[in-house]
N, C-alpha and C positions, 0 to 999 in steps of 0.2 A: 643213596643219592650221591649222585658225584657230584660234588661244590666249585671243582677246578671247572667244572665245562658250563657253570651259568655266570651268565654274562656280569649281572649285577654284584656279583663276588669280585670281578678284576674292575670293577667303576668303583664299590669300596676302598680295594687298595688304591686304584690312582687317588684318591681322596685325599685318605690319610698322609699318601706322599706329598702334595703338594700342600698340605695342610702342614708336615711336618718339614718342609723346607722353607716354608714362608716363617715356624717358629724359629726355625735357626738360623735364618736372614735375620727378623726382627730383635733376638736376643745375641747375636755377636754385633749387628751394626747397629742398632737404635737400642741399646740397652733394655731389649724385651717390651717395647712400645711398637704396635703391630702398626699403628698410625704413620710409623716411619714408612711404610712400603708405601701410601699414596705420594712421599717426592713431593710434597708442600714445602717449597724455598720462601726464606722469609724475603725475596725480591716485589714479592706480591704481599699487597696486606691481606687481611682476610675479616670478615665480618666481625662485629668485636664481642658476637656470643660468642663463635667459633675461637678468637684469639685462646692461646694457651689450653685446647682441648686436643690438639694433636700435633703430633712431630715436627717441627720446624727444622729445614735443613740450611742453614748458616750461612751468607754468603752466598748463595744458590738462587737460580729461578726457578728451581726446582723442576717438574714434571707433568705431564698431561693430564694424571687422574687428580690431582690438585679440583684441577676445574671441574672435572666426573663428578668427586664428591661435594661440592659448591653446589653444582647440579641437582647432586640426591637431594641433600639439605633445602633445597628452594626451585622445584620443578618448575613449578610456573611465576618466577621471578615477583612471584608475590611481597618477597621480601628485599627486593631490588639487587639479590645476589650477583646480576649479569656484569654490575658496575666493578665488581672484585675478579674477573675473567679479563685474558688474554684477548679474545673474542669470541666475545659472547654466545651469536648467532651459530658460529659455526661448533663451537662446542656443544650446546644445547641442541643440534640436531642431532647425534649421537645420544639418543635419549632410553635404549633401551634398557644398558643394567643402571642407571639414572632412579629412572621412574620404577623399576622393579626393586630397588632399596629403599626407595622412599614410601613405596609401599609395605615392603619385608619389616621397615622399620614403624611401620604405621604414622610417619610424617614427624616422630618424635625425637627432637636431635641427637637425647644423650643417645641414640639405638643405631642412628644411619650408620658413621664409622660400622660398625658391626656387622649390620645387614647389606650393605654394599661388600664385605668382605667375604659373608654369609652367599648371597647370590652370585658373587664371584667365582666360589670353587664348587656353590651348586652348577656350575655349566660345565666344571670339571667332571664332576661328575656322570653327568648328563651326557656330553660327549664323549666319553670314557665309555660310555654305556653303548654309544651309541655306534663307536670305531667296533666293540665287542661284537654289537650283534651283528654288522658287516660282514664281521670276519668270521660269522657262524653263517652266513648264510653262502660264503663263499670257499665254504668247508674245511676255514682255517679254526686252531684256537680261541678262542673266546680269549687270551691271556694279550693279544694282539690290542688287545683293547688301550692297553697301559700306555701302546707307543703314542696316543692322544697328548700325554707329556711332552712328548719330545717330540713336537709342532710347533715352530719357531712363534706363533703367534700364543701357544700357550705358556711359553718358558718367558717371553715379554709381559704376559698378563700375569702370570703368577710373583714374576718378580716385582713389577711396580703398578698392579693394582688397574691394568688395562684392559677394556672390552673386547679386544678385538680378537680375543678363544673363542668368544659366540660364534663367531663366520665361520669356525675351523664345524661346530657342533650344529650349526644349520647345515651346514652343506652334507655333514653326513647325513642327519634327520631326513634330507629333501632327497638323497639317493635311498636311503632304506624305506623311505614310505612313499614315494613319489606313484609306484604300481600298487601298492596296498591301500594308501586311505589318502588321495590327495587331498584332504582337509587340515593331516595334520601336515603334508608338505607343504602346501600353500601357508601357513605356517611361519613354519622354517623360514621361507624366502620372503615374509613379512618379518620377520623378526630381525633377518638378515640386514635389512635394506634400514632397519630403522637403531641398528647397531651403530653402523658405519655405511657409508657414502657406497663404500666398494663392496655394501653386499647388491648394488645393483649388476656387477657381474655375474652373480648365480643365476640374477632373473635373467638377464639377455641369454648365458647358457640355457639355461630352460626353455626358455620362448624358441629361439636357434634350434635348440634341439626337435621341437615339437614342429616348428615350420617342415625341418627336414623331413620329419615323417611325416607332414600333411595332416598333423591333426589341431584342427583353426581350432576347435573348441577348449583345448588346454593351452593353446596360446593363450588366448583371451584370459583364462585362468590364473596362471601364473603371469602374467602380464598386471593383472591387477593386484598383486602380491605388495606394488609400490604404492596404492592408495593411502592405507597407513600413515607412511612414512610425508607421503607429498602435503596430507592433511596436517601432520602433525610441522612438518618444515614451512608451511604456511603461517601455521599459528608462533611457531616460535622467531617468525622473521621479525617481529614486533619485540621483543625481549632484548633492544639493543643495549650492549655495555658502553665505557668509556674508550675500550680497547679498539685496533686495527681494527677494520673490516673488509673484508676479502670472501669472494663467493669459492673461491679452490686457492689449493696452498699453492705457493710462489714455485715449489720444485716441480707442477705439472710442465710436461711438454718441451725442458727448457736444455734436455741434453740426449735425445732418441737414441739410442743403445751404445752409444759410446763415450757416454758418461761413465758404465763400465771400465773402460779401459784404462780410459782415463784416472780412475780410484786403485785399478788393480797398478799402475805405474805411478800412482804419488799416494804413497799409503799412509794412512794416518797415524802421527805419531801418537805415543805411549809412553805413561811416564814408570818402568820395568825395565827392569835387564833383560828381560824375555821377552820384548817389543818382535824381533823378529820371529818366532812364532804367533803370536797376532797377527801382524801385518802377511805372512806366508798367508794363514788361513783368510784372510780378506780376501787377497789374490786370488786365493781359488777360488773364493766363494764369488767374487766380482767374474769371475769366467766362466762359472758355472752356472750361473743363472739367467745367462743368453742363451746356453748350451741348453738347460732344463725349458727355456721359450723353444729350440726347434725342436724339441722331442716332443713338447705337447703339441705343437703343428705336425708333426710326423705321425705322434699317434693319432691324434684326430682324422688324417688323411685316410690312414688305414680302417680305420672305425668309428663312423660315425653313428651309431647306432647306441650308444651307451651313454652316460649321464657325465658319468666324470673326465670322457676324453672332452665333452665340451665346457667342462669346468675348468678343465686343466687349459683348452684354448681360449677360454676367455681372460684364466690366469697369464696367460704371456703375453696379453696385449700391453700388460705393466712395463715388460722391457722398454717399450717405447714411451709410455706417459711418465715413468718415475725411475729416469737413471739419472735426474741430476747428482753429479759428486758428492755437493755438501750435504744433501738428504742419504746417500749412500753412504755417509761416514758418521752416522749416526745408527749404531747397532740396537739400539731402542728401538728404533720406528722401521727403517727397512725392511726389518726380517718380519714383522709380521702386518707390514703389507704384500712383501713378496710368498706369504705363508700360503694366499690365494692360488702361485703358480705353483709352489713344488708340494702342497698338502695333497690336491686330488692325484700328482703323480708319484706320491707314496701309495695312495691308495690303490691308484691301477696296477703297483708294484706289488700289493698283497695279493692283491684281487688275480691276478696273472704269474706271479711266482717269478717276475724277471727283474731286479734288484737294481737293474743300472737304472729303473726310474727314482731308485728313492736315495739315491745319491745325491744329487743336491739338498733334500731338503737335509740328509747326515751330515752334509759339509756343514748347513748354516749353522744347525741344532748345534753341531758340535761347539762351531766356534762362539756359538752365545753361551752354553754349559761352561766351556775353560774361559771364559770374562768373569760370569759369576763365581767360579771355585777361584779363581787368581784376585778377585776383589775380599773374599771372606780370609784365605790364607794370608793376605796380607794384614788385614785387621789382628787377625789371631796368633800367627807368627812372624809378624813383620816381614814377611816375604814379599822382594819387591822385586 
């Protein structure tokens, strides 16, 4: 038996890699407390079982999965958790690796930390597996599988404990089984939509896609992929905190593609002597991510018959809803919202063998890889 050509041998190793990079995150910056990757700032209090059960960072407002894990611990605000969020509503509609830790964890607190971390790099897994079988079915490697790492929305999830790898690992799910078994696609693009907000782009690709070939009845199908989600953002509009509230974040709409330029000419400083390599790779990455919008309009033009040129087109509608600056100068969160446009045009770049598609998502990945290695060298060798 040849071990290198099944798939679930290279979804092992991305495992253990990210499994093994988050231990050497946790043990050079938080003294080997795995807790430190959910970016819980003690600016926020936090419920006072939870006080002193996990990493506090200093002076900080810390981070997004702060609130995730709030989430796991008290699903249905039974424990009036909402009142210790940011806001509330809108973090609790992001309920999918949530509720699946709080179940992994059988709702028991000393276990959530754990099983939220646990179900975390199980979708590493899972999409590892699932880039592999792709690229067995499109007669590449099975070993293609691994580059699922190196998906800017996985290198943000891996590093601070964020959801939003699921989108990268539904969209594949919803391409490799969309003609084989649309029960587990349908799926996907429920799981998608009940991740994050922005997996309602896969449904409108799906739906789009199935209009264009006239087939009403998998409309309707994938169309109702959002019930889940609408059921559950129903129930949770009632779970309000003390925090803002806001139906969409402040940086929709508010700089349509030339908030780009705008970052790639006022780059954000660095406190490094190597600031100007940062700031280069901004630049391009700020340029190349309008550039990666008209390739997926161009490839869609040319091919609209396939799954991922209309994933990748409803990936570039982002240029225009999220180029405000200040949201662009936050290498946390950009990159894997923008992960929706340049993930499927890595894919059509395996998928087709023409490389200049998977070039933006190399630009982003890269420049979120040299933050993280220039953040740990400096811890360990004072390198600044």
């Amino acid at each position: 038996m040849n071990w290198k050509r099944k798939s679930w041998v290279w979804a092992v190793l991305a495992l253990l890699t990210a499994l093994s990079w988050q231990a050497i995150t946790a043990g050079i910056l938080f003294g080997g407390d795995w807790t430190g990757l959910y970016y819980s700032g003690d600016r926020f209090p936090l419920p006072p079982e939870m006080d002193g059960t996990i990493f506090r960072h200093q002076g900080s407002a810390g981070y997004d999965a702060q609130f995730y894990l709030l989430a796991a611990h008290d699903p249905f605000n039974l424990k009036h958790y909402s009142k210790y969020m940011d806001n509330a509503v809108y973090r609790r509609k992001r309920a999918l690796i949530p509720l699946l830790a709080w179940a992994a964890g059988l709702g028991q607190p000393r276990l959530i930390e754990w099983s939220y971390i646990a179900v975390l790099n199980g979708f590493v897994l899972l999409g590892a597996w699932l880039f592999a079988e792709l690229a067995r079915g499109w007669e590449r490697h099975p070993a293609w599988g691994m580059t699922f790492l190196l998906m800017p929305a996985t290198l943000n999830g891996m590093d601070r404990m964020l959801p939003d790898l699921t989108l990268s690992a539904a969209m594949a799910g919803f391409v490799l089984y969309r003609g084989r078994r649309p029960m587990v696609a349908w799926t996907c693009l429920a799981a998608a939509v009940l991740t994050r907000e922005l997996g309602l782009l896969l449904v409108a690709a799906a739906v789009g896609h199935e209009l264009w070939q006239r087939r009403w009845r998998l409309c309707a199908v994938w169309a109702a992929a959002i019930v889940p989600a609408l059921a559950w953002w129903s129930f949770c509009s009632g779970m309000r905190g003390s925090g803002a509230v806001h139906s969409a974040p402040g940086w929709l709409w508010t700089a349509p593609v030339y908030g780009f330029i705008i970052r790639a000419v006022e780059p954000v400083g660095y406190d490094t002597t190597h600031a100007w390599i940062f700031q280069t790779l901004d630049a391009a990455v700020m340029l190349a991510l309008p550039v990666a919008a008209g390739m997926a309009v161009w490839r869609w033009w040319e091919n609209r018959d396939e799954e991922l040129e209309w994933l990748a087109m409803a990936g570039a509608c982002l240029v225009v809803a999220a180029s405000n600056k200040y949201f662009l100068g936050d290498s946390a969160s950009y990159p894997r919202t923008f992960n929706l446009l340049v993930c499927p045009l890595a894919l059509i770049a395996l998928r087709t063998w023409r490389w200049r598609y998977a070039v933006p998502c190399g630009l982003l990945s890269t420049r979120l890889l040299l933050g993280y290695i220039g953040i740990l060298s400096r811890s360990v060798f004072g390198v600044t």
